[in-house]
FIMAR-337141 format. One record per residue: residue in one letter; x, y, z of N, C-alpha, C, O in turn. Coordinates in steps of 0.001 Angstrom, whole numbers, padded with zeros to 6 digits, always signed. Example, Ala and Ser with C-alpha at 12.3 -4.5 7.8 and 13.67 -1.06 7.14 Angstrom:
BEGIN
A+013190-005690+007800+012300-004500+007800+013200-003300+007800+014236-003319+008465
S+012850-002250+007080+013670-001060+007140+012900+000030+007870+013409+001138+008039
! end
This chain:
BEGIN
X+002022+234280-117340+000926+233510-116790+001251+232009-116835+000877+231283-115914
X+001900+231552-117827+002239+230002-118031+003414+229698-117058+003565+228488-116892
X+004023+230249-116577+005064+230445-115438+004606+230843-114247+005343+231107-113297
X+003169+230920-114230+003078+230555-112633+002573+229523-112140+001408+229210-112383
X+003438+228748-111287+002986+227056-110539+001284+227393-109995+000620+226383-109765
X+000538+228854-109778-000776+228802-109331-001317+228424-111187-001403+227210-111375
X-001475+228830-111775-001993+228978-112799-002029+227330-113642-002901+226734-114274
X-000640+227022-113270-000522+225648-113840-000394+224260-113388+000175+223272-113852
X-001232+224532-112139-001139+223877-111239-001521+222051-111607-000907+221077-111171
X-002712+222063-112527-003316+221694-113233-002532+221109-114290-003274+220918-115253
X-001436+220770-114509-000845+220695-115754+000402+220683-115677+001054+221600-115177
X+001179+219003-116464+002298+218424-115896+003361+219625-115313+003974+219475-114256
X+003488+220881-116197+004520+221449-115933+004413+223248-116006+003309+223649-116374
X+005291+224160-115739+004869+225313-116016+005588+225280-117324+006121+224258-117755
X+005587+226460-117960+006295+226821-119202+006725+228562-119336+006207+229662-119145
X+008430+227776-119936+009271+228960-119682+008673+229778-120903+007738+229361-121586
X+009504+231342-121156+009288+232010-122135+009364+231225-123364+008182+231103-123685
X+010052+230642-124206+009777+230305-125054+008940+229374-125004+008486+229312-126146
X+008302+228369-124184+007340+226891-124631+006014+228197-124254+004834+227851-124317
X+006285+229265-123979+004736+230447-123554+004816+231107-124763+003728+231665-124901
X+005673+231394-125920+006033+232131-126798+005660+231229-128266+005560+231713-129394
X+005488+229755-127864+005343+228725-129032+003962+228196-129003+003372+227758-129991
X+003441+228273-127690+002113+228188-127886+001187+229275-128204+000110+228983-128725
X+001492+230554-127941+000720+231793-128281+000936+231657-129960-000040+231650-130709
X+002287+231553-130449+002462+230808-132076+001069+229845-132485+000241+230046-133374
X+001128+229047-131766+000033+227871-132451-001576+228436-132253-002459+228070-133029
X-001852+229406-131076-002516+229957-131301-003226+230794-132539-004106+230506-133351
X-002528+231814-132325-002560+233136-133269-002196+232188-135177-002534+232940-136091
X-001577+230709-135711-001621+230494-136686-003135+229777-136920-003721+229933-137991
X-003762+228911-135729-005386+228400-135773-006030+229428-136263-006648+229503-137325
X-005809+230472-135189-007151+231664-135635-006581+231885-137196-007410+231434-137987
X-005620+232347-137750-005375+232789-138718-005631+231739-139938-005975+232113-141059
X-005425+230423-139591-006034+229460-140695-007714+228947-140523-008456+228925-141506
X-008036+228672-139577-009074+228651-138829-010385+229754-139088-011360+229486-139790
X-010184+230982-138396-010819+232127-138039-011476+232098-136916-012479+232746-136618
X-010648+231006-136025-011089+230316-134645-009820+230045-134150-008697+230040-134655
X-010463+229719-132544-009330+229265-132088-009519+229221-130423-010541+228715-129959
X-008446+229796-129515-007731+230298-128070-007678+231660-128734-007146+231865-129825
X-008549+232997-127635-008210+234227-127669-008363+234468-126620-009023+234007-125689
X-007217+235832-126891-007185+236731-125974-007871+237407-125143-008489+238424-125459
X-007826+236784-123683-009712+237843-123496-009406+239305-122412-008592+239053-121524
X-009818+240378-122406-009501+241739-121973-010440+241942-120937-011612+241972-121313
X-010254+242073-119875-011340+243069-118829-012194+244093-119423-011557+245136-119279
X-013303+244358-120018-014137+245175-120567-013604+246882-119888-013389+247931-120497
X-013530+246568-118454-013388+247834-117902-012509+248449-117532-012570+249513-116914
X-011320+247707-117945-009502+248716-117742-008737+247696-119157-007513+247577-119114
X-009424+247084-120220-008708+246227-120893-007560+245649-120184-006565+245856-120878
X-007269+245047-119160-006324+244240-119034-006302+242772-119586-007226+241970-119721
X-004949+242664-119867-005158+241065-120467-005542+240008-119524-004532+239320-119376
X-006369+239601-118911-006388+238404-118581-006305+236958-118684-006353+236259-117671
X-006166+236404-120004-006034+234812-120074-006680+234785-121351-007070+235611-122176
X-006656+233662-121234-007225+233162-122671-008587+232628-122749-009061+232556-121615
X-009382+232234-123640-010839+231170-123421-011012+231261-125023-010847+232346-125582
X-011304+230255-125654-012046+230002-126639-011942+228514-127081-011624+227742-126177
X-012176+227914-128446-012081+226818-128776-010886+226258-129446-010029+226944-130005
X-010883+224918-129351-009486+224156-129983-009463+223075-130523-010113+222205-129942
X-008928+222776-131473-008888+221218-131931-007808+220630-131347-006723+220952-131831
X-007797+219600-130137-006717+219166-129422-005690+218077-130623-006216+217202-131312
X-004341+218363-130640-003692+217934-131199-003224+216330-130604-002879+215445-131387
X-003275+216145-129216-002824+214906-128344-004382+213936-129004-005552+214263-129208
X-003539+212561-129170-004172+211663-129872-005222+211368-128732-004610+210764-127851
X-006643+211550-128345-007365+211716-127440-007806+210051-128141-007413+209428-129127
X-008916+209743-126938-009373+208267-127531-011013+208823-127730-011855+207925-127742
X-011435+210028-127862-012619+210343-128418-012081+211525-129167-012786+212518-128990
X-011140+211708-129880-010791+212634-130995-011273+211988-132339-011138+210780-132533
X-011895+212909-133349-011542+214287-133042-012601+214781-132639-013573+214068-132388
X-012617+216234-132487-013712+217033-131409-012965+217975-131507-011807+218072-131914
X-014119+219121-130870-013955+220550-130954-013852+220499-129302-014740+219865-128731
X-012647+221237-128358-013031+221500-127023-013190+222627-126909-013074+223180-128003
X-013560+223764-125559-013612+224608-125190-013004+224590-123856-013329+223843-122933
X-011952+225620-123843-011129+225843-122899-011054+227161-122459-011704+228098-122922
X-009582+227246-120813-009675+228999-120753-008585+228417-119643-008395+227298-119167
X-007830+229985-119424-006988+229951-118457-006892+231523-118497-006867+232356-119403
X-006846+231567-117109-006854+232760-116845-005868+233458-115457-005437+232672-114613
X-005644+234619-115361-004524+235049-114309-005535+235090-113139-006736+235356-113094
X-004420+234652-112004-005279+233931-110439-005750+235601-110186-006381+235629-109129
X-005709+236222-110459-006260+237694-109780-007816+237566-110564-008737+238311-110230
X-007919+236860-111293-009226+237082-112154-009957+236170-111864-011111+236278-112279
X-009664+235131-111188-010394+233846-110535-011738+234271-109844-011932+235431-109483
X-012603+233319-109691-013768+233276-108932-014871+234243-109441-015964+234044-108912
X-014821+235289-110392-015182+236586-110501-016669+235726-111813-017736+236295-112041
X-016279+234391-112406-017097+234381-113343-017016+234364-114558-017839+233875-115333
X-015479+235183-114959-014879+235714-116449-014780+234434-117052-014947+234362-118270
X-014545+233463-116425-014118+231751-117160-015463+231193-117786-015637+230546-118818
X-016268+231604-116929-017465+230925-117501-018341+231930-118783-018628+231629-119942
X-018562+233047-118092-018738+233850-119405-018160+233681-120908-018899+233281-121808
X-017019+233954-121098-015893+234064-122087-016374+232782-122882-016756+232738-124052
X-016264+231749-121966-016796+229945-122507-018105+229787-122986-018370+228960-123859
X-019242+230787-122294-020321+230379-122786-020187+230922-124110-020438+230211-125083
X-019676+232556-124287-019730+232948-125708-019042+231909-126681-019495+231703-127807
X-018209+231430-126314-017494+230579-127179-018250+229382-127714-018283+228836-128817
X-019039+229092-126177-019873+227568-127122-020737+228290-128241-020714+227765-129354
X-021673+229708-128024-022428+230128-129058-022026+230316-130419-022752+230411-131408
X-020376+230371-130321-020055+231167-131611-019519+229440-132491-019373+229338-133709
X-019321+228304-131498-018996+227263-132004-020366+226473-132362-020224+225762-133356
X-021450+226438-131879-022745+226120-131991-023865+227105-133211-024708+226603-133954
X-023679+227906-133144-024504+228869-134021-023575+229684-135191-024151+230117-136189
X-022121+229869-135021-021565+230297-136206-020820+229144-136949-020921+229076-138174
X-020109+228276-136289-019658+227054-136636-020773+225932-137147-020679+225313-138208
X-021672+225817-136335-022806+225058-136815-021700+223665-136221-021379+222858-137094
X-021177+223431-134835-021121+222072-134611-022245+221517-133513-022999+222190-132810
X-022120+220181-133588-022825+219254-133116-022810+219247-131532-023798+219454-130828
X-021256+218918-130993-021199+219070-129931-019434+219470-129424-018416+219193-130059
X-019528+220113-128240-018122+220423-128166-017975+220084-126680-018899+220183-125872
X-016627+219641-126364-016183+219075-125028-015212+219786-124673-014598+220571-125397
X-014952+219484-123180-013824+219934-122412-013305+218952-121894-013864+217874-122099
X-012240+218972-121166-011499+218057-119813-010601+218508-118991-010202+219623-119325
X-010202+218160-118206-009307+218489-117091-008867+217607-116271-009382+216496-116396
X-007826+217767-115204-007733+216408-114936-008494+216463-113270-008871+217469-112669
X-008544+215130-112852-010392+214629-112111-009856+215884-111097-010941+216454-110980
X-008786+216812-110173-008760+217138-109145-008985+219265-109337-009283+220089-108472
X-008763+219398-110397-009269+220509-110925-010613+221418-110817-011068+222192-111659
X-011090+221104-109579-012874+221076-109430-012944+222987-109771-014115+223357-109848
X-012263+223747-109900-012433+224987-110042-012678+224923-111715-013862+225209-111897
X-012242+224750-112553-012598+224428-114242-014326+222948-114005-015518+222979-114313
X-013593+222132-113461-014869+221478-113405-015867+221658-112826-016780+220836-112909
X-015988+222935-111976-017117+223549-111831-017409+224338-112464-018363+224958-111993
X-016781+224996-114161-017389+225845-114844-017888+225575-115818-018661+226345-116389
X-017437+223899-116450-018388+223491-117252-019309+222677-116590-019651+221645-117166
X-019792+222943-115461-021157+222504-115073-021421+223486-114581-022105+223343-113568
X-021142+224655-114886-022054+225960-114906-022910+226395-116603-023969+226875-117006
X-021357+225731-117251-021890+225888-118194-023006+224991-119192-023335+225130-120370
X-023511+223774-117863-024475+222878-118522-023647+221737-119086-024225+220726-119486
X-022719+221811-119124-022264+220349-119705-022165+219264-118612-022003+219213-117392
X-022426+218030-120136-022154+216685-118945-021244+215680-118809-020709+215056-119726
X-021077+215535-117571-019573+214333-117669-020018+213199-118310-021202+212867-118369
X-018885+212464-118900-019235+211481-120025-018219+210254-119656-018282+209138-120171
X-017193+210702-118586-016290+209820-118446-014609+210147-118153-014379+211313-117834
X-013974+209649-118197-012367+209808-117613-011522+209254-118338-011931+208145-118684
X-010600+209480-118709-009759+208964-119845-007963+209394-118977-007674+210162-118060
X-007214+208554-119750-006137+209125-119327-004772+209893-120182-003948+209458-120987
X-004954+210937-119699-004504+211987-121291-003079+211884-121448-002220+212184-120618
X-002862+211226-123115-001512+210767-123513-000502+211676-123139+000668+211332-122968
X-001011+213069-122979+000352+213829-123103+000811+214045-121529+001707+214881-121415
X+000425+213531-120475+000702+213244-119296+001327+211996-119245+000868+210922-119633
X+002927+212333-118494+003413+210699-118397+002913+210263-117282+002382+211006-116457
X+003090+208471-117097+002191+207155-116554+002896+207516-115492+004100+207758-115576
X+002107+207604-114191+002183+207756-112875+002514+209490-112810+003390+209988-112103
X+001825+210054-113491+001894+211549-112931+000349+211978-112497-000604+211964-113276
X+000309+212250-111505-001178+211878-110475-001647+213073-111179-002302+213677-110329
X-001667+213688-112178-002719+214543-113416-003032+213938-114389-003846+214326-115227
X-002482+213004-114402-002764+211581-116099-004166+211322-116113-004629+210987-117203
X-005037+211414-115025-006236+210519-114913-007297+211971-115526-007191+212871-114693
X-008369+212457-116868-008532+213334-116266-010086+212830-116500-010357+211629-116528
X-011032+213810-116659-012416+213508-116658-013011+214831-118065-012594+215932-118424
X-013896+214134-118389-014744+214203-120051-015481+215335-119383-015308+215628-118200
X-016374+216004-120256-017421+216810-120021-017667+217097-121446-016710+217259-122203
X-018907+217173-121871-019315+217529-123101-020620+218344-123206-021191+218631-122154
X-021046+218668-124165-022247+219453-124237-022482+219425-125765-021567+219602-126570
X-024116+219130-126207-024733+219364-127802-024990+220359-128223-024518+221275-127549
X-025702+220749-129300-026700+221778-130343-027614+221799-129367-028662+222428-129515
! end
């Protein structure tokens, strides 16, 4: 999934087996230190794997870090169907009512309107645009845009 240019379209670069093999690592050690994290999310009705969605503590020195975000990526066959936004809403509940946080954000960068139309499904509000360190200067994804949501 991290190796396909649809999927990562969004994001300076794709990633080979191992940079897809080192982040599922940083995954699976959050949840395990954590008991949170990016999971795995399954089609209810043939378990297929589809993508990921849950929460993260972004490691890139953000200029409103730190914060809890909520994220998701998912395989283009699973697009449009809704699964992104679902998966996310459970996630804000379990970060809001089992976590007990305050507020949790997302971002993306400004041309992404398919993610940025799911956290304004999911009620959150834009807060602003920042330009995300881990994108190098003049890569027309550097610019991206805030979205947040409270308790």
């Amino acid at each position: 999934m991290n190796a396909d240019p649809m999927v990562m379209k969004y994001f300076p670069d794709t990633l080979d087996r191992a940079q897809s093999d080192s982040l599922l690592e940083r995954f699976s050690v959050a949840i395990e230190d954590r008991g949170w994290g990016f999971w795995a999310v399954e089609l209810k009705s043939n378990r297929d794997l589809i993508g990921f969605v849950g929460l993260n503590i972004p490691t890139a020195p953000l200029p409103f870090a730190p914060c809890v975000e909520v994220g998701w990526r998912l395989r283009p066959s699973y697009w449009g169907a809704g699964l992104a936004t679902e998966a996310a809403r459970a996630s804000l509940i379990f970060g809001f009512e089992v976590l007990g946080l305050t507020k949790i954000v997302s971002f993306t960068s400004l041309g992404n309107t398919p993610s940025i139309a799911v956290m304004k499904r999911l009620g959150m509000k834009e807060v602003g645009e920042f330009d995300h360190p881990a994108v190098p200067v003049g890569n027309s994804l550097r610019t991206h845009v805030l979205y947040e949501t409270t308790r």
